[in-house]
C-alpha positions as CSV (number, residue, x, y, z in Angstrom):
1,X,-21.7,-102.7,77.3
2,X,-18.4,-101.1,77.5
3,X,-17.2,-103.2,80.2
4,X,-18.0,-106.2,78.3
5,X,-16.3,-105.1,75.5
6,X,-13.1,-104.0,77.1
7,X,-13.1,-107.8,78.9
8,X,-13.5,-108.9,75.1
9,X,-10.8,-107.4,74.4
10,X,-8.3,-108.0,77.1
11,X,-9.2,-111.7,77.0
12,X,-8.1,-111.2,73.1
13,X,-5.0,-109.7,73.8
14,X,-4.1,-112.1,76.8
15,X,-4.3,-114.9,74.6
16,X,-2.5,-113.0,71.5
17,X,0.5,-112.4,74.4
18,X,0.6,-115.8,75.4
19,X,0.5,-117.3,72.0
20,X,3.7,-114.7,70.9
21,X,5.2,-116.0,73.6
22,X,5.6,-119.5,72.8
23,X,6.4,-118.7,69.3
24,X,9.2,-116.2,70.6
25,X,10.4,-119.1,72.5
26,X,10.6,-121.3,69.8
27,X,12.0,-118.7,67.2
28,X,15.3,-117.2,66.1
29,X,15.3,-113.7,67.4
30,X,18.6,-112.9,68.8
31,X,18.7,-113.6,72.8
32,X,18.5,-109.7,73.8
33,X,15.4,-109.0,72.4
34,X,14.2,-112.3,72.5
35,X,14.5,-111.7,76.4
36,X,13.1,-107.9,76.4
37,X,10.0,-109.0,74.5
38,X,9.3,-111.8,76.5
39,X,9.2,-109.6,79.5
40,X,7.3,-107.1,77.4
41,X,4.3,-109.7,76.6
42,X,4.4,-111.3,80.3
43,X,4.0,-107.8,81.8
44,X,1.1,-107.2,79.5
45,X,-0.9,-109.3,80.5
46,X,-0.3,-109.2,84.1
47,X,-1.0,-105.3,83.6
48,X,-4.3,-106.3,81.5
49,X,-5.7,-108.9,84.3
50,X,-4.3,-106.4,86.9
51,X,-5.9,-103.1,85.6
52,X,-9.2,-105.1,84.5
53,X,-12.8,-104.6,86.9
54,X,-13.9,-108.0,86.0
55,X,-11.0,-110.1,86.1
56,X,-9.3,-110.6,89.3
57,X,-6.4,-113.0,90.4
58,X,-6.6,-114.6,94.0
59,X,-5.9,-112.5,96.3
60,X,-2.7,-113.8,97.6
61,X,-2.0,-113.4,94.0
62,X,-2.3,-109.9,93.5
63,X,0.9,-107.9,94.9
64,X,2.9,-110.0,92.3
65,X,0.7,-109.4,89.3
66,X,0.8,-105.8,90.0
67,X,4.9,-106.0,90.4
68,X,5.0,-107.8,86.8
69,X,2.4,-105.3,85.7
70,X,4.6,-102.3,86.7
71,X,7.4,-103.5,84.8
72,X,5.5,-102.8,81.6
73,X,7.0,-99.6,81.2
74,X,10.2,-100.9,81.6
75,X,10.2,-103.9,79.4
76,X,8.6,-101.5,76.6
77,X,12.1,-99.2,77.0
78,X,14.4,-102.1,77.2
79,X,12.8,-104.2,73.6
80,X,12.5,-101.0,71.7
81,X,16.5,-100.5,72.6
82,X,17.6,-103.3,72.1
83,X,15.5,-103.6,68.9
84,X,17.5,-100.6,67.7
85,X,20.3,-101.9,68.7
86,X,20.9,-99.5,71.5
87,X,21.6,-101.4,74.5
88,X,20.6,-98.8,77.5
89,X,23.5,-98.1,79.9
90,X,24.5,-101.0,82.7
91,X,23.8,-98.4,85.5
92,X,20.5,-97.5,84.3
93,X,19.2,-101.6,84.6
94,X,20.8,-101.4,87.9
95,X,18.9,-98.0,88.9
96,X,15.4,-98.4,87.3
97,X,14.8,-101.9,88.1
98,X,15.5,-101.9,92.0
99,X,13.5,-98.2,92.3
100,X,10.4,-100.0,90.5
101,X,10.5,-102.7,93.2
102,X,11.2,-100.1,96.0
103,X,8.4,-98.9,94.7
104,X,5.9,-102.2,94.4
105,X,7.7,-102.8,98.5
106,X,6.4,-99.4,99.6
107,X,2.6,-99.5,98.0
108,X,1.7,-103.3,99.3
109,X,3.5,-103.8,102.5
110,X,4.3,-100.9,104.2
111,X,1.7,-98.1,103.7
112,X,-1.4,-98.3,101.3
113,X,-2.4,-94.7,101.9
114,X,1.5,-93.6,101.2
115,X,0.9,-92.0,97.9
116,X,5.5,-92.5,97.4
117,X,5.3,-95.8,95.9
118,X,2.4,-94.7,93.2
119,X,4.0,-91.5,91.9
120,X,7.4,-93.2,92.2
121,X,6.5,-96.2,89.4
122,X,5.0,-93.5,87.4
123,X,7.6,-90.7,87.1
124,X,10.5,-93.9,86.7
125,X,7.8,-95.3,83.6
126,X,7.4,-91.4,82.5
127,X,11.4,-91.0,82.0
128,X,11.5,-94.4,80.5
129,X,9.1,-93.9,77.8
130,X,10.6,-90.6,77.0
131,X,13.6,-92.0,76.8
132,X,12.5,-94.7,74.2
133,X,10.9,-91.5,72.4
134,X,14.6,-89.4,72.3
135,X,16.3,-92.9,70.8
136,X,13.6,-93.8,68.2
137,X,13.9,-90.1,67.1
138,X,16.5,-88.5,67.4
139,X,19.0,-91.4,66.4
140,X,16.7,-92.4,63.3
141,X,19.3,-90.7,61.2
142,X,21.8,-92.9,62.2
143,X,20.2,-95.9,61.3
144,X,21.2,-97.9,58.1
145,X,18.0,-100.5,58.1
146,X,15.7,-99.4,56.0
147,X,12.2,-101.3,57.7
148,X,13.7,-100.2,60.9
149,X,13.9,-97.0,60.3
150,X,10.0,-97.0,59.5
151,X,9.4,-98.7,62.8
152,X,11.3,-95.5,64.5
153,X,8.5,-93.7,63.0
154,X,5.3,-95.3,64.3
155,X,6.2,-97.4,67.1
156,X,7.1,-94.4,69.2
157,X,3.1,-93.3,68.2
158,X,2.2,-96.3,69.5
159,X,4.3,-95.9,72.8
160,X,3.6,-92.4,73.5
161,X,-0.2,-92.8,73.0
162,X,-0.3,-96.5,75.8
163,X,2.1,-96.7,78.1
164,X,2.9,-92.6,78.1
165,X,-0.5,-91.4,77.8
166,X,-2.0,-94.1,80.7
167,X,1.2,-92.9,82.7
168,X,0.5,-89.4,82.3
169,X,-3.4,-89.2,82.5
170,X,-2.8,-91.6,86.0
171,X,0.0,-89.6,87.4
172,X,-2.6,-86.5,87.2
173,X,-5.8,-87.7,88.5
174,X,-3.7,-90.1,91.1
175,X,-5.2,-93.4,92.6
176,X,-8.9,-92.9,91.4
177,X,-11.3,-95.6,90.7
178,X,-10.9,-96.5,87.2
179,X,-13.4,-94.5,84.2
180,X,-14.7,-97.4,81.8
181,X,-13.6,-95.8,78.7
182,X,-10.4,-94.7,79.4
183,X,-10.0,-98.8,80.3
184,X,-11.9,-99.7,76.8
185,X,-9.0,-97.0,75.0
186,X,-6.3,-98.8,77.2
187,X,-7.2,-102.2,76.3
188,X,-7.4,-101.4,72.3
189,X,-4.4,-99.6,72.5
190,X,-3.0,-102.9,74.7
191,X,-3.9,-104.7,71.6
192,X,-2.3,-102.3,68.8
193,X,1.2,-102.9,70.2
194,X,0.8,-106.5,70.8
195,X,-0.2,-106.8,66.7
196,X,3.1,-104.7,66.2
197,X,4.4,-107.3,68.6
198,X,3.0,-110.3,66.3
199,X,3.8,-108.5,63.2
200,X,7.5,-108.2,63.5
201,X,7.9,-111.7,65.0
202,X,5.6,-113.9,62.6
203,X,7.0,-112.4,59.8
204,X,11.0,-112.5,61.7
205,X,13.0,-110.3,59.3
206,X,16.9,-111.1,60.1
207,X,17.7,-107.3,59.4
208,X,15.4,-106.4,62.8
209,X,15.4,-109.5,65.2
210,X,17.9,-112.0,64.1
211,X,21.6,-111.9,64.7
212,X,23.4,-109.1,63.2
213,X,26.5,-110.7,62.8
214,X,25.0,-113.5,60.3
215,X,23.1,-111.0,58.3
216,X,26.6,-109.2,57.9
217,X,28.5,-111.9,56.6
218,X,25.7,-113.4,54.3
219,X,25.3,-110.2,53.2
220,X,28.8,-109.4,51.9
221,X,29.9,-112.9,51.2
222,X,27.0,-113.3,48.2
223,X,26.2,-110.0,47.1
224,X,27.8,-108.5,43.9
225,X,28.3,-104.9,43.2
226,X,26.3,-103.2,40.4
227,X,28.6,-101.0,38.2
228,X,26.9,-97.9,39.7
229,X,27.8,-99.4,43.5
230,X,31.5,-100.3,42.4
231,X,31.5,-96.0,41.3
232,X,30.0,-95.2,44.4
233,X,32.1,-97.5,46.8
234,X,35.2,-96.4,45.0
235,X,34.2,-92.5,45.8
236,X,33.7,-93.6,49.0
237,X,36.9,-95.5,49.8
238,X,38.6,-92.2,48.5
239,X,37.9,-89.7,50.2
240,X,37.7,-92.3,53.7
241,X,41.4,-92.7,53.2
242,X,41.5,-89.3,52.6
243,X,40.3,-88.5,56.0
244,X,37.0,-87.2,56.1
245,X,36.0,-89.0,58.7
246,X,37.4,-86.8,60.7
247,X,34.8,-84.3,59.9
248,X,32.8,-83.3,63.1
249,X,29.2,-84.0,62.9
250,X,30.0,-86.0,59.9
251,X,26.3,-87.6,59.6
252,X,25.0,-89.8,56.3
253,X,23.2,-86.7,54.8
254,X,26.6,-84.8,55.1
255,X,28.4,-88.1,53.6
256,X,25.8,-88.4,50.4
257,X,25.9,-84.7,49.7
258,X,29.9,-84.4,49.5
259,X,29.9,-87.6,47.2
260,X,27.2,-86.2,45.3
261,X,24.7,-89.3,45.4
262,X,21.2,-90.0,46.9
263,X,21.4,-90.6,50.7
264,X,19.3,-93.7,50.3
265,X,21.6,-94.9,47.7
266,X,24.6,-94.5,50.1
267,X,22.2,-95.5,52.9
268,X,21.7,-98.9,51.3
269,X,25.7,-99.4,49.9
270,X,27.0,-99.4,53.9
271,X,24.3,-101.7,54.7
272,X,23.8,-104.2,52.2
273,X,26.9,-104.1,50.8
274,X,29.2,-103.0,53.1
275,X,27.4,-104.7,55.9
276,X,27.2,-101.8,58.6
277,X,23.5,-101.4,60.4
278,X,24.5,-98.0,62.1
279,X,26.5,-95.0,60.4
280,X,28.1,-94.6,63.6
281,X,29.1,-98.1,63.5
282,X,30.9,-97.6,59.6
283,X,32.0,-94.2,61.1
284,X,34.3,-95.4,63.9
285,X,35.5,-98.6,62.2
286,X,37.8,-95.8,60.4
287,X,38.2,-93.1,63.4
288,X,39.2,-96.2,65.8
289,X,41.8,-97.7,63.1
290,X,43.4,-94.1,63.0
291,X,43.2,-94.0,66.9
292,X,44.9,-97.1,67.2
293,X,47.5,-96.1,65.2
294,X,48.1,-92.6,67.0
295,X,47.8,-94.5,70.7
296,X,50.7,-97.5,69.4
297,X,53.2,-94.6,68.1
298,X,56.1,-93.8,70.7
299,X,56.4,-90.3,69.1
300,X,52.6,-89.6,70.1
301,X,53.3,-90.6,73.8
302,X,52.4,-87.3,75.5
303,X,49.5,-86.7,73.0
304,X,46.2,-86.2,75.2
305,X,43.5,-89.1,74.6
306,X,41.3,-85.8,74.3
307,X,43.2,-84.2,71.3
308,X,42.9,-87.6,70.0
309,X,39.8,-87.9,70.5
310,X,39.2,-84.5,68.8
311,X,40.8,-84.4,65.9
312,X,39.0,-87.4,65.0
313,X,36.0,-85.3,65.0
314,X,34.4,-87.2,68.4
315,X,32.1,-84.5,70.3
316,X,33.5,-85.5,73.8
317,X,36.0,-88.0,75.1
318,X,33.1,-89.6,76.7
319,X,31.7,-90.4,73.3
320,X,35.3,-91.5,71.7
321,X,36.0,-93.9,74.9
322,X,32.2,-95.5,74.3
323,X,33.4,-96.4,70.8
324,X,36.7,-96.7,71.3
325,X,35.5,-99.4,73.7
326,X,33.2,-101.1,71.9
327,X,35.9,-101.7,69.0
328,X,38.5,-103.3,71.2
329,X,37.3,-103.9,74.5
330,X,39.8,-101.8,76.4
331,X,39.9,-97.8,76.9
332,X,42.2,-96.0,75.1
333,X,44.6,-95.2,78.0
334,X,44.5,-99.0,78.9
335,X,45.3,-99.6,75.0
336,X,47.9,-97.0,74.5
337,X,49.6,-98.5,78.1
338,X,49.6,-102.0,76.9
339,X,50.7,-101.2,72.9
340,X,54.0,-99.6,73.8
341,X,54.8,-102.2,76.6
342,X,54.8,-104.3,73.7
343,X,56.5,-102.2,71.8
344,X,59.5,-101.9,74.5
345,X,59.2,-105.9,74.8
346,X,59.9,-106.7,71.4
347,X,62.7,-103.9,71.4
């Protein structure tokens, strides 16, 4: 009975998958995700057939299903990032991905018995789904989309209860033959995140999957202030040029409290209005302009890039050259360099 359920269900959620798929395909979710989920929903199934007693692919078949199956984990960590807009670091692709084939290499064609290659894809899936857990979390605050923010909430429940709680209950009893209704739980749980899956993209909201930049401009370009938003934007223009952005730790609930207003009411004026999805984002739009400024003056020549960085209320220089970065595509030594070369040009 249970195993005839849990096929029931996997056969479900193949064909869920594979329908997703072609309608992620065919519709406008920006290209990062787009790509992430795609990988997401072809690992799932693979992992579904691969994990299932009853279904089985040909045997010449099977080394491959279990290497897309693996990558589960992975995909999971890379969509929900990139659906929060926080694109993982370029060393970390280049780590994870070739240690997860190592991996796969080690289990099917050089030693079955080795137990390496198991505990290997299951401590790199383990640090990737606790990873997706710290970013969902911890950098909710930061996050100016309101329906996003809810999915910060629950998808991590979701995440933490399939992919981590599989991981974890495998990585303990090792490579045992499989208990039916830890299967039938897998496979319903399988399901659940494919719906989430299926929810966000049938119903394609352009503040989670489309591209930001349109949203911005659409945004901005046709909305009109409500008297009560022009008060609050002027408030907040003041005391920016002021220079509180220079405030360490400056956060939004920091921001709302010292202008006196509702953080969801500020929440909302920097991203509808304003057009910002991150606080962080709105936050060094100002710190970078005054950085650009400090880094083009000849009489700040000898001023360290970590004073700078500093002042402007940055935790580390790490952190200021990430967003200094992201602003103008150069570091701020390269920037400082080339701005007074130009300088001495024009002199």
């Amino acid at each position: 009975m249970i195993e005839n359920l849990d096929t029931a269900v996997r056969l479900i959620t193949v064909g869920a998958s594979l329908l997703l798929l072609t309608l992620l395909i065919a519709g406008r979710v920006r290209t990062p995700v787009k790509i992430a989920l795609g990988g997401l929903l072809l690992s799932a199934v693979a992992y579904l057939i691969n994990s299932s007693t009853v279904i089985h692919p040909p045997t010449t078949m099977r080394p491959y299903v279990d290497l897309a199956s693996i990558f589960t984990p992975f995909w999971t960590w890379l969509f929900g990032r990139r659906l929060f807009e926080v694109e993982p670091p370029r060393q970390a692709l280049w780590i994870v991905a070739p240690a997860l084939i190592a991996s796969w290499f080690i289990a099917h064609f050089i030693d079955w018995t080795d137990p390496l290659g198991f505990y290997s894809i299951h401590i790199i899936s383990l640090g990737l789904v606790v990873d997706l857990l710290r970013v969902a979390l911890l950098d909710r605050a930061d996050d100016l989309v309101e329906k996003r923010r809810l999915i910060r909430l629950w998808l991590p429940l979701l995440v933490a209860a399939q992919t981590g709680g599989v991981l974890l209950y495998e990585t303990i009893v090792g490579p045992s033959a499989p208990v039916p209704q830890v299967q039938l739980t897998n496979a319903f749980l399988i399901l659940a995140l494919t719906l989430f899956a299926g929810l966000a993209l049938l119903r394609t909201d352009d503040e989670l999957l489309a591209e930001s930049g349109a949203v911005v401009s659409a945004g901005v370009a046709t909305s009109r202030f409500s008297p009560s938003e022009t008060v609050l934007k002027q408030k907040l223009d003041e005391i920016m040029e002021a220079g509180f952005y220079r405030t360490p730790g400056l956060g939004i609930a920091m921001l709302a409290e010292h202008l006196g207003t509702p953080e969801h009411r500020l929440r909302a004026l920097i991203n509808q209005r304003l057009g910002y999805r991150n606080f962080s984002a709105f936050l060094n739009r100002h710190r970078i302009a005054e950085a650009r400024t400090i880094l083009s003056d000849r009489e700040h020549v000898d001023l360290p890039v970590l004073t700078i960085a500093m002042d402007l209320g940055y935790n580390s220089l790490a952190t200021f050259n990430r967003a200094f970065r992201a602003e103008t595509g150069t570091t701020p030594s390269d920037y400082r360099r080339e701005a007074l070369a130009n300088a001495a040009d024009q002199n």
